[in-house]
GUTORMI-472818 format. One line per 8 residues: number of its first residue (from 1); their letters; for each residue x, y, z negated of C-alpha. Coordinates in Angstrom, 2 decimals, always signed. Each point is the difference from the previous one (the first is absolute). Example, Ala and Ser with C-alpha at 12.3 -4.5 7.8 and 13.67 -1.06 7.14 Angstrom:
BEGIN
1 = as = +12.30,-4.50,-7.80 | +1.37,+3.44,+0.66
END
This chain:
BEGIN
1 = xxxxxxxx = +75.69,+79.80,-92.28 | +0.81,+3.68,-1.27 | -1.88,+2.12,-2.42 | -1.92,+1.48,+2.51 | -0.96,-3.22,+2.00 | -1.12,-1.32,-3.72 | -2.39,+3.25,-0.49 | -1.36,-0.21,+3.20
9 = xxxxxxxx = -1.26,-3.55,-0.48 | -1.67,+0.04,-3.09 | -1.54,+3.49,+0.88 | -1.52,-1.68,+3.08 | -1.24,-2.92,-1.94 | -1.55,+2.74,-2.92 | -1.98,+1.28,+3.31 | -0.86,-3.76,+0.74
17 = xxxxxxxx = +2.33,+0.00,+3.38 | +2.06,-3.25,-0.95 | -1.00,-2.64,-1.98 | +1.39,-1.52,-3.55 | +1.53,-2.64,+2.12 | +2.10,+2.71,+2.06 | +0.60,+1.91,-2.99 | +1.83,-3.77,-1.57
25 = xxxxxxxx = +1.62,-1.06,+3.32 | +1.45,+3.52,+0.53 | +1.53,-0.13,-3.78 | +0.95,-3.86,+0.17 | +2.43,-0.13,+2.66 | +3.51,-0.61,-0.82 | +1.94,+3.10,-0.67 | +2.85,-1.42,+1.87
33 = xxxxxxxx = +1.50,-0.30,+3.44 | +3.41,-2.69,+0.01 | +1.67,+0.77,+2.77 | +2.93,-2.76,-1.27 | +2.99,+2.78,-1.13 | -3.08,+2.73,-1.37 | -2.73,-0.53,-2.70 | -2.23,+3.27,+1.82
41 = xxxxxxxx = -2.10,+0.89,-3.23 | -3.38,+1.26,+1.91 | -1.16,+1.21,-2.99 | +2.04,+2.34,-1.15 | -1.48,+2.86,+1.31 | -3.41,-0.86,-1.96 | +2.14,-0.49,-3.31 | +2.26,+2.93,+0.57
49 = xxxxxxxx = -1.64,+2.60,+2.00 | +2.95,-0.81,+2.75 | +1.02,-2.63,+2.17 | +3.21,-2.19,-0.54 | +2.83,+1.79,+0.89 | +2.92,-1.61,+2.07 | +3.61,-0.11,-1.11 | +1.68,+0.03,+2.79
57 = xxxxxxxx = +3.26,-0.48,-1.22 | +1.29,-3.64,+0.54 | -2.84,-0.63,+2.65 | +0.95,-0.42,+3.45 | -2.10,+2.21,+2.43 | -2.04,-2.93,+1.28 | -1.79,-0.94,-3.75 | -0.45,+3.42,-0.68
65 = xxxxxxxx = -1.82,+0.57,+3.71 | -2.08,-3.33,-0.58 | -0.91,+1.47,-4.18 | -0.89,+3.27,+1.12 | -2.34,-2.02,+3.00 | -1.53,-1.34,-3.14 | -0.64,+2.93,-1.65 | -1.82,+1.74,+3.35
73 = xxxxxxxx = -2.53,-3.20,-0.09 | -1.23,+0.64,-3.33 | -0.56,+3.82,+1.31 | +2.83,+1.20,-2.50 | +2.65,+2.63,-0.17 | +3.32,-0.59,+0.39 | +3.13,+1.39,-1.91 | +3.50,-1.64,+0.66
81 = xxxxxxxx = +3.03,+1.47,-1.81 | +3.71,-0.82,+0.27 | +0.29,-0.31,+4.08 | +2.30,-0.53,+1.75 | +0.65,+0.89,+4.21 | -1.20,-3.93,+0.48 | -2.80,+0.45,-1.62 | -1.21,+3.48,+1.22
89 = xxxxxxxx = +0.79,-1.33,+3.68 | -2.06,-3.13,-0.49 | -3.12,+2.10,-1.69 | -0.23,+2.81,+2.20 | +0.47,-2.88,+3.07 | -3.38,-1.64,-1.54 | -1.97,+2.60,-1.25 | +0.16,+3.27,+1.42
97 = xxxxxxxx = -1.78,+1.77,-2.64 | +3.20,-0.70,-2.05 | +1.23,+3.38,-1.73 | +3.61,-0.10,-1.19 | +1.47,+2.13,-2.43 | +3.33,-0.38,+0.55 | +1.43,+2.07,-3.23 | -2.43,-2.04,-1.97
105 = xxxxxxxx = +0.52,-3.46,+1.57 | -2.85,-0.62,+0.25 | -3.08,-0.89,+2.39 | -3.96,+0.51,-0.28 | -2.54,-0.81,+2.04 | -3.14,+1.57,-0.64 | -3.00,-2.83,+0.99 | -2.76,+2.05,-2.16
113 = xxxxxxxx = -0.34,+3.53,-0.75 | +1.68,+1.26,-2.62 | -1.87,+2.69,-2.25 | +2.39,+1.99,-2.37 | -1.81,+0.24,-3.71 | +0.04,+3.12,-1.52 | +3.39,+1.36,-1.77 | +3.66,-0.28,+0.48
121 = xxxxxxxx = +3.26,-2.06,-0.51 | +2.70,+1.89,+0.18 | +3.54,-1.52,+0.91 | +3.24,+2.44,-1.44 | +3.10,-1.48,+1.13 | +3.22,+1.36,-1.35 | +2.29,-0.28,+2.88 | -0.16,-0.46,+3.99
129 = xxxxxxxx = +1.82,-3.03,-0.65 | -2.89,-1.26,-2.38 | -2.85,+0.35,+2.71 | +0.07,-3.56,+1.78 | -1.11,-1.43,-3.30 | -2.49,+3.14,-0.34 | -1.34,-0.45,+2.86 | -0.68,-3.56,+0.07
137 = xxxxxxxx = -2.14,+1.32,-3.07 | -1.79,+2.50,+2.00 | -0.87,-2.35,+2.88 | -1.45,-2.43,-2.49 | -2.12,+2.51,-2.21 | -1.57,+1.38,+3.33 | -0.80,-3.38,+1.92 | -1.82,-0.69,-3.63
145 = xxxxxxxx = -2.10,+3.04,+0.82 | +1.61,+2.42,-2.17 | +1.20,+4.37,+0.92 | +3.60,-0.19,-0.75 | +2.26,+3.10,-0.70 | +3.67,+0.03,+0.79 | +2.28,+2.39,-1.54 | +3.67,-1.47,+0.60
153 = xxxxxxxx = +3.34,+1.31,-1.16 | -0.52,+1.36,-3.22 | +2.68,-1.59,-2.33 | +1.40,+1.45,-2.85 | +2.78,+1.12,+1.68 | -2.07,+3.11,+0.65 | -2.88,-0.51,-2.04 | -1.40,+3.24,+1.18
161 = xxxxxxxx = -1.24,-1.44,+3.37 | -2.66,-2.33,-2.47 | -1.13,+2.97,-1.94 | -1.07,+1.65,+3.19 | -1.76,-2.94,+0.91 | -1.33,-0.61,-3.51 | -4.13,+1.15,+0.65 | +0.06,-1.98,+2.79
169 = xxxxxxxx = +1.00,-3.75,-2.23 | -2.13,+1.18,-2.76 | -3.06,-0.12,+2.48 | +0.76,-3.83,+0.50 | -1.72,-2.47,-2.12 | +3.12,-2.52,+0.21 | +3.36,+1.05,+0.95 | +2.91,-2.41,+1.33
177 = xxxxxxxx = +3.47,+1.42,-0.94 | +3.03,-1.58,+2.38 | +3.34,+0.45,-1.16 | +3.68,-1.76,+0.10 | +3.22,+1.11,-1.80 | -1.13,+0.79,-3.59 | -3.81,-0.46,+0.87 | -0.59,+3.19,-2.27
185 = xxxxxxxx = -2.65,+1.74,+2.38 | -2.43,-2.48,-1.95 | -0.01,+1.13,-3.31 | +0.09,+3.73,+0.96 | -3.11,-0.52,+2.63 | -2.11,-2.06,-3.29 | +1.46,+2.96,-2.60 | -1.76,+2.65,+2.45
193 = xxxxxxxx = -3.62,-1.73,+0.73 | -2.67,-2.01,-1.49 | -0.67,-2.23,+2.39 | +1.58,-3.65,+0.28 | +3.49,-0.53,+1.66 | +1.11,-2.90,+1.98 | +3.73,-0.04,+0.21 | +2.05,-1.38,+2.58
201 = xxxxxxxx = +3.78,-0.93,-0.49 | +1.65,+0.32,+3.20 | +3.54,-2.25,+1.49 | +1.24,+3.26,+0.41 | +3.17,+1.19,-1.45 | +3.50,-0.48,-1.02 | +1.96,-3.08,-1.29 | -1.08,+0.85,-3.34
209 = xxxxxxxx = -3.69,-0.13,+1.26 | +0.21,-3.71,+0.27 | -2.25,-0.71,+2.97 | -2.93,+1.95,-1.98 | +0.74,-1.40,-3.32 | +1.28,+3.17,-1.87 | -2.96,+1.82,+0.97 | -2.98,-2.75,-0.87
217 = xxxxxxxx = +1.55,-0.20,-3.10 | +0.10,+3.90,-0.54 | -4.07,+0.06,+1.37 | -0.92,-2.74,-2.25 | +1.58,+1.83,-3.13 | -1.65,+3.33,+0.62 | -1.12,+1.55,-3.25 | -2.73,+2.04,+2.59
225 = xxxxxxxx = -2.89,-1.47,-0.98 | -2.51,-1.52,+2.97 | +2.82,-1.36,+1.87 | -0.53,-3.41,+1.60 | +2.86,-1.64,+2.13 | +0.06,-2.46,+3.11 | +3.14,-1.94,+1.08 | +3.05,+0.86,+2.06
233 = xxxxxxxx = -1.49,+2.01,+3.28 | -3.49,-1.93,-0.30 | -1.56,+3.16,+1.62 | -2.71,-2.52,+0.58 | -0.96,-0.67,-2.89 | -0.36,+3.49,-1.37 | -1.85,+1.15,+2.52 | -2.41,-3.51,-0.28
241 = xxxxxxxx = -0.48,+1.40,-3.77 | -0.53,+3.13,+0.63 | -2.30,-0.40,+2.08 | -2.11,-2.23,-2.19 | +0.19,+2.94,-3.04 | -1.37,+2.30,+2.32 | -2.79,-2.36,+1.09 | -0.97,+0.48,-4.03
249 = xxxxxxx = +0.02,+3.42,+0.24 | -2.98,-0.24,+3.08 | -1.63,-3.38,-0.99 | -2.27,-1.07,+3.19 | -3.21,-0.52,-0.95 | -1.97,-2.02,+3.09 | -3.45,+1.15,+0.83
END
């Protein structure tokens, strides 16, 4: 059951359509599908405004075809990140409303209708290198139902690209800032706005980067205030969070 499904139910048992019964049986039904190797948490989308995401790292094409079946049933959404060729093959082979994003890795399929809430994410990425990660953040804040901005290569190698771009990420009310090498774009993006900042370390970089290490620990000791940092290229996971601050910003109020 998803938010929606929930409002929908006890609005047509306010108008005496359903009956206290339905209204209990609905609700009581175990949140879960076992499937043996996946726990499928059916109500996630009812606790978190979205359903459960698939990993599909370390999955072999076959579970992640028979999770996302799963998903369909219970009439939700579906976001997979970290795909692979198997994967996208085996989808796309099963359900041909599959869309991949390749830069992204990532597939959605879109069962119900997504509408976009009012305001904007935007997504500023410091280098071309940078925007697999930023966009797996960018195909996860807009399957949530959110506008999403892009403005991409703007590092502080030539910080002047970002000031021309600087009305446009004020306009935002979160912005997601991905960045490798010194991870510095961060704390000049929060120095220049009000709004909050998601940062994103990136893999990318020299030996000296450390596989991404050099520049979460740079993010997570910005002295720019309203900085808030995800792990190593979780692109997810920013774009999961900032999709839930803009939610705040345009709380949905049912009728």
């Amino acid at each position: 059951m998803n938010k929606s499904e929930a409002e929908n139910l006890l609005r047509d048992f306010r108008e005496g359509k359903v009956s206290v019964e339905s209204v209990l049986s609905a609700f009581q039904r175990a949140p879960v599908e076992d499937l043996g190797f996946a726990q499928i948490d059916t109500h996630r989308a009812l606790r978190k405004g979205f359903p459960e995401v698939i990993y599909g790292a370390g999955k072999s094409p076959s579970q992640v075809v028979e999770i996302i079946g799963r998903l369909i049933k219970h009439n939700n959404n579906v976001l997979v990140t970290r795909v692979v060729p198997e994967h996208i093959k085996a989808v796309k082979k099963r359900y041909k409303k599959a869309i991949v994003h390749e830069i992204a890795r990532c597939i959605t399929i879109e069962v119900e209708p997504i509408s976009k809430r009012p305001g904007k994410i935007c997504v500023v990425c410091a280098g071309t290198s940078d925007i697999p990660v930023a966009e797996e953040s960018v195909v996860t804040a807009e399957i949530m139902g959110n506008v999403v901005e892009r403005i991409y290569d703007v590092g502080i190698a030539g910080i002047h690209r970002l000031f021309r771009k600087l009305e446009i990420i004020q306009q935002a009310n979160v912005i997601i800032v991905v960045a490798g090498m010194e991870g510095a774009l961060a704390s000049v993006v929060a120095g220049l706005i009000s709004k909050p900042v998601i940062a994103v370390p990136t893999s990318v970089g020299y030996g000296a980067n450390l596989g991404g290490l050099t520049t979460l620990f740079a993010m997570l000791n910005s002295c720019a205030a309203g900085v808030t940092v995800v792990n190593i290229d979780n692109g997810f996971g920013a774009g999961y969070a900032a999709s839930q601050i803009n939610e705040l910003c345009n709380p949905h109020n049912p009728d």
